[in-house]
Structures are given as C-alpha cells and as structure tokens.
Steps between C-alpha positions, in 0.01 A plus 500: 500500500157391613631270768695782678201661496304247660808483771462853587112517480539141745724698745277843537233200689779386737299102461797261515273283231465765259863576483594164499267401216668825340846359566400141373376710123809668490714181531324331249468763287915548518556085445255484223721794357821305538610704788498162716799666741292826578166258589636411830 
C-alpha cells in the first residue's frame, strides 16, 4: 500500500510534519475505503 509506504519513508526523516502529513494520507485513504473505524 502506497500510503504505508509514504509512513515509513516519513519516519526514516524523524520531521514531525512529514509523518504527520503521512498519518493524515493514511487516514483518508482508510475512510475513503470504508474503513472509517481504522481512520482514527
């Protein structure tokens, strides 16, 4: 998944707005999938 990806490539930098931008994709990419309970 592209947006775990992006998580793990957002982590390696340690900058708090990288990952969090990461973490903000991932949610939306899990809602927009219908996952709304795992976009927390």
């Amino acid at each position: 998944m592209p947006h775990l990806e992006g998580h793990a490539a957002a982590t390696a930098t340690a900058d708090p707005r990288a990952i969090a931008l990461a973490l903000e994709g991932s949610a939306g990419a899990r809602a927009l999938a219908g996952h709304h309970a795992h976009a927390e």
